[in-house]
N, C-alpha and C positions, 0 to 999 in steps of 0.2 A: 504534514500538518495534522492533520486523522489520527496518525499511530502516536503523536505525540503528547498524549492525555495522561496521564497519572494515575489519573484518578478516572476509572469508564465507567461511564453512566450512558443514561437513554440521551445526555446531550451530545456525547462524542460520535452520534451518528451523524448530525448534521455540520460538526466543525470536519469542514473539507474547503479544499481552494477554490474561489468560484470557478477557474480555468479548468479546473480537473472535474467540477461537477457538470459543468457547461461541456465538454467533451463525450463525458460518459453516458448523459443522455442523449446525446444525439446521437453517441454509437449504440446505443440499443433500441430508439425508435424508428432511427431512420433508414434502416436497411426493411423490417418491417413493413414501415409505409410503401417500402421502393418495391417490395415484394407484393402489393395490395390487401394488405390486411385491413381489416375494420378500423377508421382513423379512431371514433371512438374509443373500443377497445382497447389500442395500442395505446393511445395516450391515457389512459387510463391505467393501465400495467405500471406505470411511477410512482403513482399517487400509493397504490399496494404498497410497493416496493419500498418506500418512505418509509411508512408505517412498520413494515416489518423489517426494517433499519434499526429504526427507532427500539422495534422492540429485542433486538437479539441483541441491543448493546444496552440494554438494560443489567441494571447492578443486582441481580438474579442468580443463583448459579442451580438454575434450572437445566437439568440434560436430555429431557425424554424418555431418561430409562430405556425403553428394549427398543424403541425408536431413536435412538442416540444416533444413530448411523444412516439414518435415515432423514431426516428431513433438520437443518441449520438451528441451533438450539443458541441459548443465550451462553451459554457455559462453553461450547464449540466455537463462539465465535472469538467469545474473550481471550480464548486460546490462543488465536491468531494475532490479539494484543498483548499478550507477554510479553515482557523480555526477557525472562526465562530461556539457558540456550536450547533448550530441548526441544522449545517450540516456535524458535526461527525458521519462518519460509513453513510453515505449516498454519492449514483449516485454510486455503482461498475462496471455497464456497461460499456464496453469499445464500444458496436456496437448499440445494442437495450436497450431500456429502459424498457420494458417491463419485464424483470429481475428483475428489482428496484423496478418497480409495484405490481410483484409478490411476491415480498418476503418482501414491507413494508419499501423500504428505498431508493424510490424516492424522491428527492428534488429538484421542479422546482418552489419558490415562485414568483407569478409574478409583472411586476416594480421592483423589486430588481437583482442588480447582485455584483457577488461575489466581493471583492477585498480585504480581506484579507485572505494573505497566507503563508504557511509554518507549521511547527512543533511546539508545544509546550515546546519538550525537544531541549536541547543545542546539535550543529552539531558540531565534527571538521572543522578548518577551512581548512586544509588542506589538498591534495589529499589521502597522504598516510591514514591519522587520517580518511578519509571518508571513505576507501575503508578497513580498520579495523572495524570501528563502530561495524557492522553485526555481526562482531565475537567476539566481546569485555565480553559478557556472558562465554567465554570459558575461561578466565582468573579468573571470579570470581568460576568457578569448582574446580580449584585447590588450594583455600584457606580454610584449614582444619576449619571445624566449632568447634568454644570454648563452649563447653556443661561441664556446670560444676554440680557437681554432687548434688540429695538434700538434707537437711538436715535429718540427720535421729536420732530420740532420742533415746538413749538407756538408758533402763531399768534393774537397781540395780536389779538381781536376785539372792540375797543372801535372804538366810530366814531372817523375822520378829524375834529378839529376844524374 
């Protein structure tokens, strides 16, 4: 639902699935808490996070210049919303890019910036139809697979006269 915007602006930070955003936060608070960090603090590390959500999916095509590589730019992120093939499965950083660096799936070409975006499969257009999509594999579960059976030759085992 996220990657499937057209059009990225500062709103496509907040269109996510409530199931997926409901997950994400508790997998980054709550190991945290379970670790004894400042409850304050910790929960307070989202509210940031938000914010500079919001701001790196901004319709900007700010890079950082000699910082580019260094700290998640609006321009770096967008990259990761292409549909451009070049930069499929590239920029997973949401903070440092050094991640991307490391594992081979940074993409910051330069003079070029992104502008096209979205999905290659078809979305709902509607709220309900988007907020099914995710679960729409659990429907194809319950359709009995038709396996039909192989041929098998059978062989006259009566004696030769």
């Amino acid at each position: 639902m996220h990657h499937s915007s057209e059009e990225l602006d500062w709103l496509g930070s907040v269109r996510v699935h409530p199931v997926n955003d409901l997950l994400n936060n508790l997998a980054q608070v709550t190991p945290l808490l379970l670790l004894g960090y400042n409850v304050f603090a910790t929960l307070s590390a989202p509210v940031f996070f938000t914010f500079y959500a919001i701001f790196i999916h901004a319709n900007v095509n700010w890079d950082y210049g000699p910082l580019r590589s260094v700290v998640a730019s609006p321009v770096f992120h967008r990259w990761h919303h292409s549909k451009d093939e070049e930069a499929w499965d590239k920029n997973f950083a949401g903070l440092l890019p050094m991640w991307d660096i490391l594992f081979g799936t940074y993409y910051m070409p330069k003079g070029r910036w992104p502008e096209n975006f979205g999905i290659h499969e078809p979305m709902p257009a509607g709220y309900l139809g988007q907020m099914w999509a995710p679960f729409a594999w659990l429907r194809r579960l319950k359709k009995p697979a038709v396996v039909e059976a192989p041929a098998v030759a059978v062989m006259d085992e009566t004696p030769a006269a």
